[in-house]
Backbone as ProteinMPNN parsed JSONL, in Angstrom:
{"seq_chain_A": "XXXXXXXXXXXXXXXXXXXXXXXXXXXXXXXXXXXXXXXXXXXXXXXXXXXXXXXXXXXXXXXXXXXXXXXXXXXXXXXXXXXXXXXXXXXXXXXXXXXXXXXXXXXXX", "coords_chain_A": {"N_chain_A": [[100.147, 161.224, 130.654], [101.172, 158.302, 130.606], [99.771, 154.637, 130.029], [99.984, 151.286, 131.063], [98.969, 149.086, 128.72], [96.611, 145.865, 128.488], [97.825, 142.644, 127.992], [96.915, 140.593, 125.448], [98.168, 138.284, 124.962], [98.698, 136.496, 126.3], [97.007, 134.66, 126.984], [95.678, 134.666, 124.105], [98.023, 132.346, 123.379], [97.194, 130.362, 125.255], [95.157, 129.857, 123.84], [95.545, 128.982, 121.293], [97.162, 126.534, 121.486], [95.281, 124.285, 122.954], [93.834, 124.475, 120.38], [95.453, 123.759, 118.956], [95.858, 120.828, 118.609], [93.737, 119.582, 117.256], [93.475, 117.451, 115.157], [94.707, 115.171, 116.923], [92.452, 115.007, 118.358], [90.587, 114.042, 117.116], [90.69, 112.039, 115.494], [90.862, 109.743, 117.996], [88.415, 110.841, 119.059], [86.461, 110.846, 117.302], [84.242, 108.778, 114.254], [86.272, 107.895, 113.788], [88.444, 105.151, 112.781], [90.67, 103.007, 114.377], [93.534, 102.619, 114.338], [96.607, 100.585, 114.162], [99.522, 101.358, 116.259], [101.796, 104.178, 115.17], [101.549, 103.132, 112.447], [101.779, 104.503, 110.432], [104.471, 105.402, 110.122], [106.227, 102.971, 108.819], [108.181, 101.577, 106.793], [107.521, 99.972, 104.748], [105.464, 100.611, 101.873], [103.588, 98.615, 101.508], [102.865, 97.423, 103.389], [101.986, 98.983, 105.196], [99.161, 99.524, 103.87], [98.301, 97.223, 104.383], [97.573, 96.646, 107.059], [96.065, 99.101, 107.509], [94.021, 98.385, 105.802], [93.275, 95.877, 106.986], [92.517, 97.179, 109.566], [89.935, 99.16, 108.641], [88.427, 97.413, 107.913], [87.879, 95.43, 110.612], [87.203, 98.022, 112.307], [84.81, 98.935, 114.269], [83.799, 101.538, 114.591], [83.65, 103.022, 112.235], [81.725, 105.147, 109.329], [81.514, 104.694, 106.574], [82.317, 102.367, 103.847], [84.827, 99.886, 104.249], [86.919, 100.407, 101.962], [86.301, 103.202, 101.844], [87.053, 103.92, 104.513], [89.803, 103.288, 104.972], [91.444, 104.507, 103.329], [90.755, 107.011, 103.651], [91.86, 107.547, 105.876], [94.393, 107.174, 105.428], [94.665, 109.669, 103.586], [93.828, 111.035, 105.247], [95.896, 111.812, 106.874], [97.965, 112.631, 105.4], [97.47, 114.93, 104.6], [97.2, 115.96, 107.267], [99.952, 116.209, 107.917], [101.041, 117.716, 106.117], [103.475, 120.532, 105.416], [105.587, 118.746, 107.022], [105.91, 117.102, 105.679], [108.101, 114.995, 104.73], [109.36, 114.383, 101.07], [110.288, 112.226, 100.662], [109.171, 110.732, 102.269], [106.096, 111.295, 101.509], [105.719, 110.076, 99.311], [106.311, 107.305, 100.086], [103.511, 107.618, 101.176], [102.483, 107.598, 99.49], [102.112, 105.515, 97.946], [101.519, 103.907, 99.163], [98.803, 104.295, 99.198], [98.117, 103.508, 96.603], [98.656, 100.994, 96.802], [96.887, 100.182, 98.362], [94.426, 100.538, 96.941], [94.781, 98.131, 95.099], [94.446, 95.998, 97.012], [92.088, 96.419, 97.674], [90.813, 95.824, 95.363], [90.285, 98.054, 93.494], [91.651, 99.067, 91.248], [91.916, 100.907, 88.13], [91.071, 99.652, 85.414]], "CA_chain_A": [[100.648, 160.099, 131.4], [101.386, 156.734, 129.668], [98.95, 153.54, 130.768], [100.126, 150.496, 130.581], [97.834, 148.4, 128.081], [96.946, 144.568, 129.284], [97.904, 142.516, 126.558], [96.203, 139.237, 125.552], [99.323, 137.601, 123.923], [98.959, 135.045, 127.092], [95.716, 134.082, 126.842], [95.485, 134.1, 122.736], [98.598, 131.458, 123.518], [96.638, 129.333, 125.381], [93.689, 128.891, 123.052], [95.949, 127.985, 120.367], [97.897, 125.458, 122.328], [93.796, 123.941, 122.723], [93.213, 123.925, 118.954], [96.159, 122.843, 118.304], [96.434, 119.352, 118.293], [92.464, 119.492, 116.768], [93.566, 116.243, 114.708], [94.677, 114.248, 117.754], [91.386, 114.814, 119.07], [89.186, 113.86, 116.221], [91.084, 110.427, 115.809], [90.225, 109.667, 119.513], [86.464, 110.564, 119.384], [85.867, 110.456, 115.71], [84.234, 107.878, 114.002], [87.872, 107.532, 112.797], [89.106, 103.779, 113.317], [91.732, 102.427, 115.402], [94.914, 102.125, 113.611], [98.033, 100.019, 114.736], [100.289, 102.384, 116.415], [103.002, 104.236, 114.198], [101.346, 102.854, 111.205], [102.579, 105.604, 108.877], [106.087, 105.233, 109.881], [106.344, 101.501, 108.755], [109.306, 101.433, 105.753], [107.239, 99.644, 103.299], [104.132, 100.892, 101.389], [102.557, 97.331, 101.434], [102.77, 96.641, 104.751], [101.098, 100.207, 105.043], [98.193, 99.43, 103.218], [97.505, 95.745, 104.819], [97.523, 97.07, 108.053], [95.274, 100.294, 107.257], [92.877, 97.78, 105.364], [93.158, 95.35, 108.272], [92.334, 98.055, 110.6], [89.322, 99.477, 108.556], [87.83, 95.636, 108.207], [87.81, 95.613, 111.734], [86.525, 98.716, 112.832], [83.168, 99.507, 114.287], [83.414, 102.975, 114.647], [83.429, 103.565, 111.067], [80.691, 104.85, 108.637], [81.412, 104.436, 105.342], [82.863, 101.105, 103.337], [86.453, 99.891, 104.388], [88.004, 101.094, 101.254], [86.644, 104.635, 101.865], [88.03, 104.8, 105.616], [91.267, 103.158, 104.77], [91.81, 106.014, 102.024], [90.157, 108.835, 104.253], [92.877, 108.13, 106.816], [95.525, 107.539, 104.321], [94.319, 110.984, 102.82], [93.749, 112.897, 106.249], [97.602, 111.761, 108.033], [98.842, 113.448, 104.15], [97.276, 116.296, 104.935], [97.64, 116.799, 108.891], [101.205, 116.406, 108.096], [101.445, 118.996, 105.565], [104.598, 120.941, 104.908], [106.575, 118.782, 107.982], [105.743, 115.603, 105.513], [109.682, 114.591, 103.667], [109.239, 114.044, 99.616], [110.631, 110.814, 100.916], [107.614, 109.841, 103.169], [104.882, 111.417, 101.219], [105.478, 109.286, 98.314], [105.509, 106.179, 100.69], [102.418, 106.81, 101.344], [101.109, 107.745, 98.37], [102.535, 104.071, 97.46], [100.296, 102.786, 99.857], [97.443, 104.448, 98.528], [98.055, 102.621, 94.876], [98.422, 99.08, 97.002], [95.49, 99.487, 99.101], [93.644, 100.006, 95.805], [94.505, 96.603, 94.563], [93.623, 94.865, 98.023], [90.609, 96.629, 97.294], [90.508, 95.695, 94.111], [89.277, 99.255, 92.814], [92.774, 99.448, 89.992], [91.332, 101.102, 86.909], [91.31, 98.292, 83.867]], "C_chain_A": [[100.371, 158.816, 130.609], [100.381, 155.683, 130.562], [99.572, 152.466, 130.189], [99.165, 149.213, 129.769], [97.86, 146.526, 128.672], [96.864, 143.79, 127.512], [97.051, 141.016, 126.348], [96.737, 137.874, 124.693], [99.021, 135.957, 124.905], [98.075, 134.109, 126.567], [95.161, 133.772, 125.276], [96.674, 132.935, 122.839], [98.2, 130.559, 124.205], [95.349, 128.911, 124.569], [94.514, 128.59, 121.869], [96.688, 126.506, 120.691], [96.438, 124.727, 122.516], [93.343, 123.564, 121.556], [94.555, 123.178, 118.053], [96.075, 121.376, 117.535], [94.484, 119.031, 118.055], [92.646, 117.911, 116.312], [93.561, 114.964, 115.528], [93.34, 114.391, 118.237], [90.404, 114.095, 118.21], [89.917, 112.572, 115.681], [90.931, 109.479, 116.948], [89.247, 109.564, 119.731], [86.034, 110.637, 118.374], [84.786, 109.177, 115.512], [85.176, 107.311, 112.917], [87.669, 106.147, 113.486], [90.425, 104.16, 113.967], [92.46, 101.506, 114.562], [96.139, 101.212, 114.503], [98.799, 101.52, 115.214], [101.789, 102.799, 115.729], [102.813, 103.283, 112.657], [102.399, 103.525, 110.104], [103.948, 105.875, 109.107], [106.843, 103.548, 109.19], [106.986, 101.799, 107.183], [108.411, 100.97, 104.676], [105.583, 99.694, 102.948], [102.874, 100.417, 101.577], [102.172, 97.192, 102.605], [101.84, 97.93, 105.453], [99.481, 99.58, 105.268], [97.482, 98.578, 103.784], [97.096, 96.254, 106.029], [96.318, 98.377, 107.866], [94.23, 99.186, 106.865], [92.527, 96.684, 106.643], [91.749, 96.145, 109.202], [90.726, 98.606, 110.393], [87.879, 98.294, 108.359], [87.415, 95.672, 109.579], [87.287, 96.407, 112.631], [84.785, 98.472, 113.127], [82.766, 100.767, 114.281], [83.484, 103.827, 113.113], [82.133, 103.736, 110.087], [80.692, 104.095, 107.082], [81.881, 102.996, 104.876], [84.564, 101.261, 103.81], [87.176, 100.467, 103.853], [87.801, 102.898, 101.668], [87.217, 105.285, 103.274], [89.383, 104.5, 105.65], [91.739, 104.424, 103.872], [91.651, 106.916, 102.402], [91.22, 108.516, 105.212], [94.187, 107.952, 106.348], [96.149, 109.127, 104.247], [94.54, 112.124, 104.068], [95.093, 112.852, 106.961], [98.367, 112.644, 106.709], [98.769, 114.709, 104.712], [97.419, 117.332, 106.12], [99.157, 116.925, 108.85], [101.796, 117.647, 107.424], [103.115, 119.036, 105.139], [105.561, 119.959, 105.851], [106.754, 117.27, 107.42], [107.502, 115.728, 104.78], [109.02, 114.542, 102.606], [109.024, 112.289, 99.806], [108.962, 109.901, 101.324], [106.179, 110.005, 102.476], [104.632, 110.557, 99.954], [105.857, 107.8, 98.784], [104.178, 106.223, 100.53], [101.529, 107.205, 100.562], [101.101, 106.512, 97.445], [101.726, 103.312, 97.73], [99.441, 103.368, 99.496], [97.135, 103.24, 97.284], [97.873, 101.326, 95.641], [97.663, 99.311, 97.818], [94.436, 99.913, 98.006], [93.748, 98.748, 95.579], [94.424, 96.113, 95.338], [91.991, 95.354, 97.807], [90.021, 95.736, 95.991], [89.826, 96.573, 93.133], [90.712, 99.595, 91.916], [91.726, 99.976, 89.305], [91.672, 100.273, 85.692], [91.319, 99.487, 82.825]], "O_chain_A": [[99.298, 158.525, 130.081], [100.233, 155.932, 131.758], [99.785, 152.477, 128.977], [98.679, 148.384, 130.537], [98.866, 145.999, 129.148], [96.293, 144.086, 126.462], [96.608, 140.47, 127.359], [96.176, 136.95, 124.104], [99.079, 134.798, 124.494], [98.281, 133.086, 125.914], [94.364, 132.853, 125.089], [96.221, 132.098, 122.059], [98.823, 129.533, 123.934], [94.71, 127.863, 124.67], [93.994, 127.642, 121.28], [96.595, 125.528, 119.949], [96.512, 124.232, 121.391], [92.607, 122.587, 121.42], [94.637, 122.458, 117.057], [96.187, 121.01, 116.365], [94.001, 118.182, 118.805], [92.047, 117.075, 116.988], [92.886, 113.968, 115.27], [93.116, 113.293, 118.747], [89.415, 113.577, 118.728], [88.946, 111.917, 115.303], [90.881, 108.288, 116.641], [88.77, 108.639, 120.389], [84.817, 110.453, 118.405], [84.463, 108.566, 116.53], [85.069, 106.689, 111.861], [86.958, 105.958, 114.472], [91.023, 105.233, 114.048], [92.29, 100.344, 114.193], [96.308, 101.52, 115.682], [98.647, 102.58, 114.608], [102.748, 102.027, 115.71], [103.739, 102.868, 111.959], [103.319, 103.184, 109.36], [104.578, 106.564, 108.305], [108.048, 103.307, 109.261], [106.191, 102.275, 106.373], [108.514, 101.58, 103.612], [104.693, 99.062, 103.518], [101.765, 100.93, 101.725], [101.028, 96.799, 102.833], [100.981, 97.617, 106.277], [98.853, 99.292, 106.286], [96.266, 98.735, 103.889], [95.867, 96.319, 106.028], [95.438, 98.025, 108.652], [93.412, 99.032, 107.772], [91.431, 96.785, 107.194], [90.576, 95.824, 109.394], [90.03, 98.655, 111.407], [86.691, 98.453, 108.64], [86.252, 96.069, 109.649], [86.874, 95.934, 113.69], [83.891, 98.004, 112.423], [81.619, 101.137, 114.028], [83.38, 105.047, 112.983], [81.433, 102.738, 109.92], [79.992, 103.173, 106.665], [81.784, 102.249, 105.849], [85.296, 102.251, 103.773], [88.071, 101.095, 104.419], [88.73, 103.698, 101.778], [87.652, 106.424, 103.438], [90.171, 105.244, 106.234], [92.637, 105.168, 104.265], [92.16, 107.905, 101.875], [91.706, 109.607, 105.512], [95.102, 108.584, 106.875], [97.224, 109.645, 104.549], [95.014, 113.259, 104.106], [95.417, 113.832, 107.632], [99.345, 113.324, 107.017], [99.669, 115.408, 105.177], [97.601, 118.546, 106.202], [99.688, 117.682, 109.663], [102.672, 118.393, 107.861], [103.819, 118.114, 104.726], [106.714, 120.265, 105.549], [107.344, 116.376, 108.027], [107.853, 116.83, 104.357], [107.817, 114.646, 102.845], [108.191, 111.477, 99.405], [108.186, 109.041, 100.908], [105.253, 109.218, 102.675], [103.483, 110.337, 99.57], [105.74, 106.962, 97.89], [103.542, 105.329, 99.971], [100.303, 107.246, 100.664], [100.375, 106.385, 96.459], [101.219, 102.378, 97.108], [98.706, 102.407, 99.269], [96.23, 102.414, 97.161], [97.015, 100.544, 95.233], [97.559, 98.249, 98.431], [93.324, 99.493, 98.328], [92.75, 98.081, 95.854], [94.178, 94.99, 94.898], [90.983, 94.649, 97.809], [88.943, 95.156, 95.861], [89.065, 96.21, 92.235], [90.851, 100.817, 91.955], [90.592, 99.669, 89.674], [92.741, 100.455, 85.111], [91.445, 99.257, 81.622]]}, "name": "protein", "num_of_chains": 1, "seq": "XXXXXXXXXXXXXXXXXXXXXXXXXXXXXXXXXXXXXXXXXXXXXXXXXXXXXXXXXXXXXXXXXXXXXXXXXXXXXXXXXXXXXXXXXXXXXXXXXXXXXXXXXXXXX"}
């Protein structure tokens, strides 16, 4: 006689739906800063960068030096985006990386 087995397709679909959105959570209660909203859609590199450096100036919830949380959230929106980033967009904002070096003033001479 056949049994029907219980399956746990539901319930492994709700704990990923939970870890999902891991990133949104750890920008929220991080000691990430508090970005402008839709930063990283903003057309031009510069305007990127000012705004991100702005933002990391400003913070309190940050540990490290401005330049390294402007660049760590630069660095971590590259990476949460992954494969769903365009060519187009990822070399925006790897534009704004290079110009929030020189508001930094960390260019290499």
């Amino acid at each position: 006689m056949l049994t029907k087995r219980k399956t746990t397709s539901s319930s492994a679909h709700r704990d990923t739906r939970k870890t999902r959105k891991w990133s949104a959570r750890v920008t929220q209660t991080s000691d990430a800063m508090d970005l402008r909203k839709n930063v990283f859609r903003l057309s031009d590199p510069k305007k990127i960068a000012r705004s991100v450096k702005r933002s990391a100036q400003q913070s309190n919830r940050r540990k490290g030096t401005p330049y390294q949380s402007a660049m760590s959230m630069l660095n971590f929106y590259i990476n949460r985006a992954g494969k769903n980033l365009t060519p187009a967009k990822k070399e925006k904002l790897e534009k704004a990386k290079e110009e929030l070096k020189v508001l930094f003033h960390r260019t290499d001479d």
